[in-house]
C-alpha positions in Angstrom: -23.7 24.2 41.4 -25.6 21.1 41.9 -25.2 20.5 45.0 -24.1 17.0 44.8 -21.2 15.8 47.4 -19.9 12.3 46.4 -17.7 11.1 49.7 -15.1 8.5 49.2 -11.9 7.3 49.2 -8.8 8.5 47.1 -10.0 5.8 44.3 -12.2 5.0 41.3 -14.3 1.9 43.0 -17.6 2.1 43.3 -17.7 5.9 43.0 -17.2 5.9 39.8 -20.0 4.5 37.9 -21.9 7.3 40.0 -19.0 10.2 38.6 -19.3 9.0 34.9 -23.4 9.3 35.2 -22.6 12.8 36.7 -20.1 13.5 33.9 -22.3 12.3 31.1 -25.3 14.5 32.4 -23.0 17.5 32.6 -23.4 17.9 36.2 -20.8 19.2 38.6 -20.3 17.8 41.8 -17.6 18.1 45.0 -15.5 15.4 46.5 -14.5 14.7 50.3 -12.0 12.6 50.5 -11.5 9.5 53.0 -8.1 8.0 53.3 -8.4 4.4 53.9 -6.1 4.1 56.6 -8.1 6.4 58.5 -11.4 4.5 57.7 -9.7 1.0 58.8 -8.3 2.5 62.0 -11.8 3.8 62.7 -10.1 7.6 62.8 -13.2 8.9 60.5 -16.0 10.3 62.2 -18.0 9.7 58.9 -17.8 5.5 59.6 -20.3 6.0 62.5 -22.8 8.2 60.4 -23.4 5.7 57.6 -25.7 3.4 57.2 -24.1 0.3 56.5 -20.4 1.1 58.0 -19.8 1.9 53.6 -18.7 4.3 51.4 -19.3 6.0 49.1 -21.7 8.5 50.1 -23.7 10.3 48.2 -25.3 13.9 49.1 -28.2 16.2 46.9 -28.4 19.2 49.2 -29.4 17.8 52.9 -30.8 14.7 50.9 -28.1 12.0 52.0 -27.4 8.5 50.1 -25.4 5.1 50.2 -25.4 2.3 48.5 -23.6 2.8 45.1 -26.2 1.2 42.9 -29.3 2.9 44.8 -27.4 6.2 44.1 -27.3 5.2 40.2 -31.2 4.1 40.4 -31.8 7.6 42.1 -29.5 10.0 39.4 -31.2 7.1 36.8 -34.6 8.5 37.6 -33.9 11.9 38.4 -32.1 12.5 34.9 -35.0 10.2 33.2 -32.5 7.7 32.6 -34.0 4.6 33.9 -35.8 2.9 30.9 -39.5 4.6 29.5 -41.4 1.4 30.7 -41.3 -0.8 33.5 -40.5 -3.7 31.1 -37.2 -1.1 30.2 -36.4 -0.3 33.9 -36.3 -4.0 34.7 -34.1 -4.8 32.3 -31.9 -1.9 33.0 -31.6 -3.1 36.7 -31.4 -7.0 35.6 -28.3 -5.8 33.6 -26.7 -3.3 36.7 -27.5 -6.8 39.3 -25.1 -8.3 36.9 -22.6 -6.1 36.3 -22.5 -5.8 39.9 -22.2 -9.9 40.0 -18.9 -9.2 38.4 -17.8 -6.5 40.6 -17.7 -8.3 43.3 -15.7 -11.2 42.2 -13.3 -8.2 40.4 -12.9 -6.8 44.0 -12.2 -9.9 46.2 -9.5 -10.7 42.9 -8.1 -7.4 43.4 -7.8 -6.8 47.6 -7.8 -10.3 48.3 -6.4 -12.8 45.7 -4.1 -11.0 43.3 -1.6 -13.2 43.9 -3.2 -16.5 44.0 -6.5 -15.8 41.5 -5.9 -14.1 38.8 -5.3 -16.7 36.2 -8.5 -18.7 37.5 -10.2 -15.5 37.6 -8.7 -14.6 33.3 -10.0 -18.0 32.9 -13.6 -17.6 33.9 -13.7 -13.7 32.7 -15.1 -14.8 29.4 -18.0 -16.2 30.6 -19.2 -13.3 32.5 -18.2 -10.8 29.6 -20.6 -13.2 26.9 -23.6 -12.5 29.2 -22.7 -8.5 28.5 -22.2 -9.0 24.6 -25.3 -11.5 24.2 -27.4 -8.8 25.5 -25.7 -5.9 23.5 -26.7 -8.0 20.5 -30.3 -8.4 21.4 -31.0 -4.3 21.0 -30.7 -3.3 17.7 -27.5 -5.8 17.2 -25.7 -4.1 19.7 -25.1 -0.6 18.2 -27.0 1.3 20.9 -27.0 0.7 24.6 -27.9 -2.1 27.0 -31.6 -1.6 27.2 -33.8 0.9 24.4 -32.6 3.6 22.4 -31.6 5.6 25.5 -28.1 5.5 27.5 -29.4 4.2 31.3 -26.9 4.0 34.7 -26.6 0.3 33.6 -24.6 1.6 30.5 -22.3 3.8 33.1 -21.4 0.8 35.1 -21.3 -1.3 32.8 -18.5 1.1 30.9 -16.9 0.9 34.6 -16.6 -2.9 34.9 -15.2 -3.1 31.7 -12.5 -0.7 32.1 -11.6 -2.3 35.3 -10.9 -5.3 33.3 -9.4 -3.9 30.8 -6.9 -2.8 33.2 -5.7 -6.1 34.5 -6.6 -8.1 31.1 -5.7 -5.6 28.0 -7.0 -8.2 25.4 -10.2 -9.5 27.3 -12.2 -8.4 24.6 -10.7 -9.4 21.5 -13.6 -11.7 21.4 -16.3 -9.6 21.6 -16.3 -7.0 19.4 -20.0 -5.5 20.5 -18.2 -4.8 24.0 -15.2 -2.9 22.2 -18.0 -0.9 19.7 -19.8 -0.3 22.9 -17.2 1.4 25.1 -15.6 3.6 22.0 -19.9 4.5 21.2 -20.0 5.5 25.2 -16.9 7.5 25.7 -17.1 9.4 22.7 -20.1 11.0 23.9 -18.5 14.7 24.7 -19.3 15.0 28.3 -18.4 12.0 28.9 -15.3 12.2 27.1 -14.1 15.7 28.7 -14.7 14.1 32.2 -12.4 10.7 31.1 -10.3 13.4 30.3 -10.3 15.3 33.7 -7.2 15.7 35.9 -9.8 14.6 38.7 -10.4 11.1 36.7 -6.9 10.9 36.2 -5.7 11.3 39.8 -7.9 8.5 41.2 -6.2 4.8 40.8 -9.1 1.9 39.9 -7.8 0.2 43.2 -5.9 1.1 46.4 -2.6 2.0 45.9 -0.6 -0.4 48.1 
C-alpha cells in the first residue's frame, strides 16, 4: 500500500484528475468520504483542519496536502512526470493554469447557472477547447501529449475537463479531432483504462447529485 488517503466528497470534481494520475501510475490509494451536507452545515470536524476551508485533501503517510493542482505538481514530480526541463515543466503548468481557467467557469455553470447559462456557456466552449487542440498540434501534430514525448498531470486534467464536457455537450468535439485522438490515445493506456473501468470510478457522479 501506498499510503495515499485522497479525502473528498461522494463526487468526481477536483479529486479526480488527482485519482486518474494515481490510476495511470498504478498506485493504490484509500478514500474518506465527506458528505456535503455535512460540510455545508459545518457537521465535519475535517472543515476546521484544512487549510483553506477546501477539499479535497490529499495524505502520503503523515505528509498532508490541499489544493488540487499542488497535489498534481507534487504526484507530477514524485512520479517524474513534470516535464525533463524547466522549459517542459513550464509549459506543462501553463497548460494545467488553463485547464483549470475552464474548470472554474465548468463549475459556476454546473452549481450555479445550469439553468440560466448553459447555452451562453455551449456557445463560448469552442473557444476554450481551440486553445487545447492548438497546442496538441504544436507537439509532434498532436499524436503525443500536451508537452514532450512524456504523459505529465497536465494530460490527467486535461482528460478530466474534457470528460466533464463531454458530459453536458456529447458533440463538443466534433471539431477538433486532435482532442478526440487525444482522449482515446490517454484512456487506452491499461492502467488507466482498468481504473475508468473501476466500480469506484463508476460510483462517483462528475457533480453533486441534487
Amino acid at each position: 500500500m501506498s499510503g495515499y488517503v485522497i479525502t473528498y466528497f461522494p463526487m468526481r470534481g477536483r479529486a479526480e484528475p488527482i485519482r486518474l494520475l494515481l490510476g495511470d501510475q498504478g498506485v493504490s490509494w484509500k478514500e474518506e468520504e465527506v458528505q456535503l451536507a455535512d460540510w455545508l452545515t459545518g457537521k465535519c470536524e475535517i472543515k476546521k483542519q484544512t487549510a483553506f476551508g477546501q477539499l479535497p485533501q490529499f495524505k502520503d503517510g503523515d505528509f498532508v496536502l490541499y489544493q488540487s493542482n499542488t497535489i498534481l505538481r507534487y504526484l507530477g514530480r514524485k512520479y517524474g512526470i513534470s516535464g525533463g526541463s524547466n522549459q517542459e515543466s513550464a509549459l506543462i503548468d501553463m497548460v494545467n493554469d488553463g485547464v483549470d481557467d475552464l474548470r472554474v467557469k465548468y463549475i459556476r455553470l454546473v452549481i450555479f447557472e445550469l439553468e440560466t447559462g448553459k447555452e451562453k456557456y455551449e456557445k463560448e466552449l469552442p473557444n476554450h477547447l481551440s486553445a487545447f487542440e492548438r497546442i496538441l498540434s504544436q507537439n509532434s501534430n498532436g499524436t503525443k501529449f500536451v508537452v514532450g514525448d512524456k504523459i505529465s498531470y497536465a494530460d490527467y486534467n486535461l482528460l478530466d475537463i474534457l470528460h466533464c464536457q463531454l458530459d453536458l455537450f456529447p458533440g463538443c468535439l466534433s471539431a477538433f479531432p486532435l482532442l478526440k485522438v487525444f482522449i482515446e490515445r490517454v484512456t487506452s493506456r491499461p492502467k488507466l483504462s482498468k481504473y475508468l473501468k473501476s466500480e469506484g470510478r463508476a460510483k462517483r457522479p462528475i457533480v453533486p447529485k441534487k
